[in-house]
C-alpha positions as CSV (number, residue, x, y, z in Angstrom):
1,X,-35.2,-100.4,-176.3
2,X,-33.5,-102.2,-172.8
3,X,-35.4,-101.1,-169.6
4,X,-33.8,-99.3,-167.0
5,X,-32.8,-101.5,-164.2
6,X,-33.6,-99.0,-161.3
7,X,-37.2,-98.7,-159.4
8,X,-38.6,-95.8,-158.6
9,X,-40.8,-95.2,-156.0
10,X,-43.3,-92.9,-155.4
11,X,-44.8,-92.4,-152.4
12,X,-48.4,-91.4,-152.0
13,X,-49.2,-89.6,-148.5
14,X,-53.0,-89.4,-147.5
15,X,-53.1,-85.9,-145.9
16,X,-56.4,-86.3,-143.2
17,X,-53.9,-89.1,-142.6
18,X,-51.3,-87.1,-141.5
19,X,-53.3,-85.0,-139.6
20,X,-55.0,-87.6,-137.8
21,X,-51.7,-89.0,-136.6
22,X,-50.6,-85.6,-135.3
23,X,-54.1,-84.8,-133.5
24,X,-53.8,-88.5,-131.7
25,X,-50.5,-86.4,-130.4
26,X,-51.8,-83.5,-128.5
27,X,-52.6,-85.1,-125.3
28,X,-49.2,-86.2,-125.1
29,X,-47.3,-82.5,-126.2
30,X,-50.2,-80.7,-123.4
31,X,-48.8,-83.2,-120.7
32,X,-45.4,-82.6,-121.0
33,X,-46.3,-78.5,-121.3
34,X,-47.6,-78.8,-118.2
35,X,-44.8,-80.7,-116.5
36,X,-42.3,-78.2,-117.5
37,X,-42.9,-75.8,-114.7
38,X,-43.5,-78.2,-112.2
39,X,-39.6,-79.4,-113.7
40,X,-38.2,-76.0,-113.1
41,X,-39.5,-75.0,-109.8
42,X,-38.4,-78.2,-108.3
43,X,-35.0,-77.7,-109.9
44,X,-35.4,-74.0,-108.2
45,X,-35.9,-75.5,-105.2
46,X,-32.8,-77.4,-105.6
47,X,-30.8,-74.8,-105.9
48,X,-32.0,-72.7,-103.3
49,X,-31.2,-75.7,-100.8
50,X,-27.7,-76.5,-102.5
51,X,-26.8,-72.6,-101.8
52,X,-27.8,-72.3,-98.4
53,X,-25.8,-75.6,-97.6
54,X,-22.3,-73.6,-98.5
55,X,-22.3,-70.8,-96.1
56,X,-18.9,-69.5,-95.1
57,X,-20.3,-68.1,-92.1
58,X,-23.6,-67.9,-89.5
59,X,-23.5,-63.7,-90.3
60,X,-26.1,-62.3,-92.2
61,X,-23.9,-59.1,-92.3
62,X,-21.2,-61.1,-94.7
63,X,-20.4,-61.3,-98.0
64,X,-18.0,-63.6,-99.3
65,X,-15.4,-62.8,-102.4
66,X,-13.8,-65.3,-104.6
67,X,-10.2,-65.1,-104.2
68,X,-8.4,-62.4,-106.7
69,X,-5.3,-63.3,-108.5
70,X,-2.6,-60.9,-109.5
71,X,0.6,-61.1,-111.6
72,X,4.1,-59.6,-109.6
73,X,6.3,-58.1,-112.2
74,X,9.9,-57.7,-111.9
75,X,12.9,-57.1,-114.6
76,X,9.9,-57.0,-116.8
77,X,9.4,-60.8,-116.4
78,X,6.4,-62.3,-114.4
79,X,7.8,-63.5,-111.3
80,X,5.2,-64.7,-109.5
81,X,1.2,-64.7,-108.3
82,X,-0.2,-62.2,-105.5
83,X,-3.8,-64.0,-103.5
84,X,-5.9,-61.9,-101.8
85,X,-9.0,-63.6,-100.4
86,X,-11.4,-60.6,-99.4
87,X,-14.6,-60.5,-97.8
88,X,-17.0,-57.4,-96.7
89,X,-18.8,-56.9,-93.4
90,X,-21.7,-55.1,-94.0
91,X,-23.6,-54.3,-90.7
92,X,-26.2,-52.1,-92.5
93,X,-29.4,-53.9,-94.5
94,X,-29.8,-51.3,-97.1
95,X,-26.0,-50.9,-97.3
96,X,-25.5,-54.8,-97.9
97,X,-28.6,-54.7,-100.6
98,X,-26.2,-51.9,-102.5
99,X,-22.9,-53.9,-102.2
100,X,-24.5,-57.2,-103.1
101,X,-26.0,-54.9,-106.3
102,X,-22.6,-53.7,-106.9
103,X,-20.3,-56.6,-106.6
104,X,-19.2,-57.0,-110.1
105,X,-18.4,-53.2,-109.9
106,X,-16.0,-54.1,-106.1
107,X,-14.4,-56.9,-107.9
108,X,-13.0,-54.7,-111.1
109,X,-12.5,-51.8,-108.4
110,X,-10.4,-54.2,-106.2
111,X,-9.0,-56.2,-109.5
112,X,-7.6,-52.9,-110.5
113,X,-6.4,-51.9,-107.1
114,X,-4.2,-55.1,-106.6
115,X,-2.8,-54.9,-110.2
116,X,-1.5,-51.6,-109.4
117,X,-0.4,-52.3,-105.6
118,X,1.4,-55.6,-107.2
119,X,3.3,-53.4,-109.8
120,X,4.6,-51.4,-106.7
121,X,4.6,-52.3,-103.8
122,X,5.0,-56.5,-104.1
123,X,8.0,-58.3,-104.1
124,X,9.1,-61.7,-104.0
125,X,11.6,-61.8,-101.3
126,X,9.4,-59.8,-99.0
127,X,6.2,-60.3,-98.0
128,X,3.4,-57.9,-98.5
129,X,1.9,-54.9,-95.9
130,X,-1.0,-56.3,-94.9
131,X,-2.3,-52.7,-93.2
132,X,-1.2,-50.8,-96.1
133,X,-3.1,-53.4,-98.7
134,X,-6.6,-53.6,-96.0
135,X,-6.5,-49.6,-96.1
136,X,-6.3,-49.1,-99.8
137,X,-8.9,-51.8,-100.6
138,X,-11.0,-50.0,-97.9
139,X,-10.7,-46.6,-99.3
140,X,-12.0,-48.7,-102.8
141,X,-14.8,-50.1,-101.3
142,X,-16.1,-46.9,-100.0
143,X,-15.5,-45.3,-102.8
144,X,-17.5,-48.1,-105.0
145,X,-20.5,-47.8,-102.3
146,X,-20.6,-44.0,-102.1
147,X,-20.4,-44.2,-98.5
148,X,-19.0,-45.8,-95.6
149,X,-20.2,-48.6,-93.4
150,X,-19.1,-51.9,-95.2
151,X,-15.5,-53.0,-93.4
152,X,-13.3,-55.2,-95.6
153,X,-11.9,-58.9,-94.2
154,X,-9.0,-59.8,-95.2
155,X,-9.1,-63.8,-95.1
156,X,-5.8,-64.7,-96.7
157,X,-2.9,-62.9,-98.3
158,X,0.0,-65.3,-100.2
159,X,2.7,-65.2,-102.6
160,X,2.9,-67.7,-105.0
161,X,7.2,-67.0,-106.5
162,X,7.7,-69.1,-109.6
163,X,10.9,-68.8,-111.0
């Protein structure tokens, strides 16, 4: 009979082995546990300074908006891109704690607003009322805080045409 010409190998582990090995470990894994929240606060701290670098303005009373984007449609064809760069003056503390609570809920308010004053009231040739636009997003924001006392900025109004 012709003996195989393959080797197998079989390894033999000592378990205490092993276990030794991982035990010399511990020291190590409990160092780097403890370095962890010492890692996250500093990056914290990081943050905190990167944010407070980026101030649009010196008011306390100010909130800042990104910019919202909305699509002018005419002859049923996009014809181009209305930019409305908001902000909020909000004189009142407990007022200001409320609107920064309830931004996401301004931005879909005022998201839906534009959409709808885009659709009637925007064309391309002509360029948008400012007062009428400031009054209804005004009428929106109190409506979204349940009362009044936050005044809406308008910082920048353009039409983008693309044809």
């Amino acid at each position: 009979m012709a003996e195989p010409n393959f080797v197998i190998k079989i390894w033999f582990t000592n378990p205490w082995l092993s276990l030794a090995m991982r035990l010399r470990l511990i020291p190590l894994w409990l160092g780097l546990l403890t370095l962890l929240p010492l890692a996250a606060s500093g990056a914290e701290e990081a943050g905190d300074k990167k944010n407070s670098e980026h101030k649009l303005t010196q008011s306390a009373s100010y909130l800042s908006l990104d910019p919202i984007y909305t699509t002018i449609v005419d002859d049923n064809r996009a014809q181009g891109m209305l930019m409305v760069g908001v902000g909020l003056d909000v004189p009142d503390e407990a007022l200001r704690e409320v609107a920064t609570r309830s931004m996401p809920v301004l931005r879909d308010a005022y998201v839906r607003n534009l959409i709808a004053f885009a659709a009637t009231a925007v064309r391309t040739n002509a360029q948008p009322d400012v007062n009428q636009l400031a009054g209804r997003l005004q009428g929106v924001t109190d409506r979204a805080l349940g009362k009044k006392g936050a005044k809406i900025l308008l910082a920048q109004v353009a039409i983008r045409v693309t044809r």
